[in-house]
C-alpha positions in Angstrom: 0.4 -4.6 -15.1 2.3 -1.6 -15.6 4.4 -0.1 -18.1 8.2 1.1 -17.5 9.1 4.6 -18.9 11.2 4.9 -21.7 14.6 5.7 -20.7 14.3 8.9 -22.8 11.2 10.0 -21.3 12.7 9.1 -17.9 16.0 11.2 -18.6 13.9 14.1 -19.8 11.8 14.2 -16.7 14.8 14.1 -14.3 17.0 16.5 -16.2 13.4 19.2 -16.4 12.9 18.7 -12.6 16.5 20.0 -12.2 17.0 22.8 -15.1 13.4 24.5 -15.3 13.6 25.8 -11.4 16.6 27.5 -12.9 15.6 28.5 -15.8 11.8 30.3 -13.3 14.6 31.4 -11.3 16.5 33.1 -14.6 12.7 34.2 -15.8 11.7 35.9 -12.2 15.5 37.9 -12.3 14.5 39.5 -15.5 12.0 41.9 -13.8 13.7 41.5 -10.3 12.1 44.1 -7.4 10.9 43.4 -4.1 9.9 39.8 -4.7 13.6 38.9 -5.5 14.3 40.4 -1.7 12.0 38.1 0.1 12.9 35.3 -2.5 16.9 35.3 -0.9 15.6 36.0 2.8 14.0 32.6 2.3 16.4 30.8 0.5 17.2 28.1 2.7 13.8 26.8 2.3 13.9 27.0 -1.5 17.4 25.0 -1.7 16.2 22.4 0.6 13.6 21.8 -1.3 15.3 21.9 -4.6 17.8 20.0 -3.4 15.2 17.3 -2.5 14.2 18.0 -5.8 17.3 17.1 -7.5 17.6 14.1 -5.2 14.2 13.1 -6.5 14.9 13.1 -10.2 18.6 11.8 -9.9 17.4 8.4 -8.1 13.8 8.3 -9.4 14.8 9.2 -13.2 18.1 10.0 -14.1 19.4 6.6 -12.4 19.4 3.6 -14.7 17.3 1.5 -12.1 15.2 4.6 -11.0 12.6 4.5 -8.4 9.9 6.3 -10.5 10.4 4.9 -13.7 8.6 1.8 -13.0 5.5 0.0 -11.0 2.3 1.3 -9.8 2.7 4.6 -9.6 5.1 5.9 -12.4 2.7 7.3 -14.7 1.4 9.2 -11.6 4.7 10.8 -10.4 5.5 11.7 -13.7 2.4 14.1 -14.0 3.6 15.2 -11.0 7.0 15.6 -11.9 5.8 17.6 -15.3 3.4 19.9 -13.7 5.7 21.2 -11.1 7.8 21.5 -13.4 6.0 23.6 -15.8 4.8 25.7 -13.1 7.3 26.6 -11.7 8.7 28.5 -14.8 4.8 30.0 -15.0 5.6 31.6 -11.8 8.8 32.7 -12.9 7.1 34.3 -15.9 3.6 35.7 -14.3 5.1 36.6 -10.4 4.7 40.7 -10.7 7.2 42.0 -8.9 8.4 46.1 -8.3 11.1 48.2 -6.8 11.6 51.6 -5.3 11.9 53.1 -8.7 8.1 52.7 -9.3 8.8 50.3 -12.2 6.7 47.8 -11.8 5.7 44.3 -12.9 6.1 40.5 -14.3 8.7 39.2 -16.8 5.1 38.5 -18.9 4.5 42.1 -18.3 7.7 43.4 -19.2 7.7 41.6 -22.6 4.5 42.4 -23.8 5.0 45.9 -23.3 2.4 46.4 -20.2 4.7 47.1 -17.3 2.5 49.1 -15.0 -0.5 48.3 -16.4 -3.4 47.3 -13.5 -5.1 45.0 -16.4 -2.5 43.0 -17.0 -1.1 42.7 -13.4 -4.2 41.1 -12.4 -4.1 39.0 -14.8 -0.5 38.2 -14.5 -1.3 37.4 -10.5 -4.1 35.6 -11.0 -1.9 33.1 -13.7 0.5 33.0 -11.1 -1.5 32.4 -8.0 -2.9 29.4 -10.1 0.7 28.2 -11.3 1.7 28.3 -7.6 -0.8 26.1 -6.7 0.0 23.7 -8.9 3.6 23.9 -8.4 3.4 23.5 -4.6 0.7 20.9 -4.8 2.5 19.1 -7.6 6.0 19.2 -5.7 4.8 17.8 -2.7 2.4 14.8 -4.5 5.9 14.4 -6.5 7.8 13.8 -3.6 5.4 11.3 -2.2 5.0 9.1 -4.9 9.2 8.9 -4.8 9.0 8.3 -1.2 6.0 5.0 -2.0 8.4 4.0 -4.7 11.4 3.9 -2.7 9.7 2.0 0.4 8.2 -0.5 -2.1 11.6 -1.3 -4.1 13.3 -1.7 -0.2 10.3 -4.3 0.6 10.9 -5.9 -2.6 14.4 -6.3 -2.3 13.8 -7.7 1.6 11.5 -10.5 -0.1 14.3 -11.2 -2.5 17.1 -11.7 -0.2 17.7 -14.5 1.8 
């Protein structure tokens, strides 16, 4: 048998899947440079998926009969939901980024005083390359636990009804 989530672990979940891409997105602007460029060339792609995103936490958490916050695979999507979550804003934080000024760098970078420094952009890419992965991985294993959860509550409901 499984447990429901609290409705306050549930609410936190859906309101972190929609303000932490934001607050990557705020993180990322702080040493903006070429990276920002490519990041609006692309932004269709990122607001489809973070409008999928928001769909995902407003009918799988923030909803008081929420897909995700019950049955077989809630604790699952809700590791999912936390890791994308969390790294995302690691990207936002650790993506090195550099303009045509020569300045050069990540938001880590930047506030520890080693913007330009080869040491710590390797490390800040490497960080990054890992919290992408894990974002990415983590978005997509989110979003199909939500689409199992909804296809088992519409079965449910069809051996319900009359």
């Amino acid at each position: 048998m499984t447990r429901a989530l609290s409705s306050t672990t549930a609410r936190l979940t859906g309101t972190a899947l929609i303000v932490l891409p934001l607050v990557a997105l705020a993180l990322k602007l702080a040493s903006a440079g070429w990276m920002v460029v490519a990041i609006i060339w692309t932004a269709p792609v990122w607001l489809v998926g973070y409008a999928l995103q928001i769909a995902v936490a407003a009918s799988g958490y923030l909803g008081g009969r929420g897909a995700l916050r019950e049955g077989t695979g809630a604790r699952r999507a809700l590791i999912a939901a936390w890791a994308t979550s969390i790294a995302v804003v690691l990207v936002g934080f650790f993506l090195v980024d550099g303009g045509d000024s020569g300045d050069w760098g990540s938001t880590f970078m930047l506030a520890a005083g080693l913007a330009g420094d080869r040491a710590a952009s390797d490390v800040s890419s490497a960080v990054c390359v890992v919290a992408a992965s894990v974002w990415l991985a983590g978005w997509m294993w989110l979003v199909v636990e939500w689409v199992v959860a909804l296809v088992r509550r519409r079965r449910a409901a069809r051996l319900v009804a009359p």
